[in-house]
TITORDO-857433 format. One record per residue (C-alpha): residue in three letters; x, y negated, z negated. Coordinates in steps of 0.5 Angstrom, whole numbers, plus 500, padded with zeros to 3 digits. Last residue first. Example, Ala and Ser with C-alpha at 12.3 -4.5 7.8 and 13.67 -1.06 7.14 Angstrom:
<atoms>
SER527502486 ALA525509484 
</atoms>
This chain:
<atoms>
UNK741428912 UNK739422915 UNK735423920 UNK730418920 UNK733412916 UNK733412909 UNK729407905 UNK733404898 UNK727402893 UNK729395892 UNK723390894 UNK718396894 UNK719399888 UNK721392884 UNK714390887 UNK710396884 UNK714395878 UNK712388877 UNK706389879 UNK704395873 UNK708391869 UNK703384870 UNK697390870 UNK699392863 UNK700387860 UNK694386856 UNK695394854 UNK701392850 UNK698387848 UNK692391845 UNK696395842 UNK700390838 UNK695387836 UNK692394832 UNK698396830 UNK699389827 UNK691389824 UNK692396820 UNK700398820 UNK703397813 UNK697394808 UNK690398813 UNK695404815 UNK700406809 UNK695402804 UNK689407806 UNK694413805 UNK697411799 UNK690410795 UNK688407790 UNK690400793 UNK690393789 UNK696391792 UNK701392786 UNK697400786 UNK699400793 UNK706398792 UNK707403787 UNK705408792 UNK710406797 UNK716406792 UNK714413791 UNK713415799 UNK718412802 UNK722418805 UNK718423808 UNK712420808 UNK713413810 UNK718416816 UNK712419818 UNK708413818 UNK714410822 UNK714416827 UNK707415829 UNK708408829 UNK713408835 UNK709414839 UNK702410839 UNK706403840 UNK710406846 UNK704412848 UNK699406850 UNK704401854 UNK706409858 UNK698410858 UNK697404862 UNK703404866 UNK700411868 UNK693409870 UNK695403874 UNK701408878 UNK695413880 UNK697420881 UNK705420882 UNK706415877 UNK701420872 UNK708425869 UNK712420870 UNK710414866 UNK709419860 UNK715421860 UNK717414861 UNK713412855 UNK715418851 UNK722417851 UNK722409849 UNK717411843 UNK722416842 UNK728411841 UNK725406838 UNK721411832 UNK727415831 UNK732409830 UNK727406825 UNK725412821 UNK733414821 UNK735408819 UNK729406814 UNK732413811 UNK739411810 UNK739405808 UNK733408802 UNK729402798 UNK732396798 UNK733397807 UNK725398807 UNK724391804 UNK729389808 UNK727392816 UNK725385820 UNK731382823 UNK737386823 UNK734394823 UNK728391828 UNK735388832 UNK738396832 UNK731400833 UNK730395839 UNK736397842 UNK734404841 UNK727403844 UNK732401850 UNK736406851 UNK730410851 UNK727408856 UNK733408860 UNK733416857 UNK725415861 UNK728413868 UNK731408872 UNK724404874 UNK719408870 UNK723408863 UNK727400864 UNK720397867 UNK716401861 UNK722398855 UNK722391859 UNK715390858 UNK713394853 UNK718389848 UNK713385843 UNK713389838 UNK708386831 UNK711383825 UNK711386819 UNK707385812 UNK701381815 UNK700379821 UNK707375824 UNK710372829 UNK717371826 UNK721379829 UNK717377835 UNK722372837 UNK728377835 UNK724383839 UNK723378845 UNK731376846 UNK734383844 UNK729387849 UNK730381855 UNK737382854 UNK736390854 UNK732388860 UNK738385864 UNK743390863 UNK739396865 UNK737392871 UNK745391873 UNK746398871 UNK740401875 UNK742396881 UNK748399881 UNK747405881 UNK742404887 UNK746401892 UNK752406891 UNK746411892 UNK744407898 UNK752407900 UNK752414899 UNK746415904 UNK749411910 UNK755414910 UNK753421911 UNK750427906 
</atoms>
């Protein structure tokens, strides 16, 4: 390959790593933010924009890097009443649902970007919280499920399974969602412009 190309290759590096430092920035300061907007028992996530932008603009493991900070401020800020319970379980369940939910919504990105970019920015603001709360009702399961009963009954539930989704997750998924699918349209332009400003363009003939 020429001159030419390893400096666009150098070029995108660095935007890569420039851009990967910005959004993890972004991710700290929104999920600290979004740890005090409450609706309930938990807070809703207010970090899709950077975690989509990061996983269709890098690459899903970006994606994922970026879920996994996530996990890290959410464990800080917003994860006591599961930490008195079991560490390492609201560890585990934390971390996997962050970082798989930063996976999925790259993947997802990249198997319908070349289709229809709306579409599969779409589907990536839908997979995030989707994947993240799937994994967080697992979790509940496998690691928390006496406790949880017991809560249930404190709240006035016979049965686990409805405290889990309408106690836990209810109005704050449902929130979440819909942010995530109101900004849809701003990421979607942001990674069209992102595209077009920063993508580098080889010149006829290179090899």
């Amino acid at each position: 390959m020429g001159v030419t190309g390893s400096g666009n290759k150098r070029k995108v590096n660095v935007f890569n790593i420039t851009l990967l430092g910005i959004l993890t920035a972004i991710v700290i300061v929104l999920q600290a933010v979004g740890a005090n907007i409450r609706f309930g028992t938990f807070s809703i996530s207010l970090v899709l924009l950077p975690i989509v932008i990061g996983a269709a603009m890098i690459h899903p493991l970006a994606g994922g890097w970026l879920g996994f900070v996530f996990s890290v401020v959410v464990l800080l800020t917003d994860a006591g009443p599961f930490l008195a319970v079991s560490i390492p379980g609201t560890v585990i369940t934390v971390i996997a649902k962050g970082t798989l939910a930063g996976i999925a919504a790259g993947y997802v990105y990249k198997l319908l970007a070349g289709k229809n970019s709306f579409a599969a920015t779409v589907a990536a603001a839908a997979a995030a919280p989707i994947v993240n709360t799937g994994i967080f009702v697992l979790g509940c399961y496998i690691f928390f499920l006496p406790t949880l009963s017991e809560w249930a009954a404190g709240a006035g539930f016979d049965d686990v399974t409805a405290f889990i989704f309408l106690g836990l997750i209810g109005l704050n998924f449902l929130l979440e969602l819909a942010v995530n699918l109101v900004l849809s349209p701003t990421v979607t332009f942001l990674l069209e412009y992102a595209k077009k400003r920063f993508a580098p363009q080889n010149r006829a003939g290179e090899p």
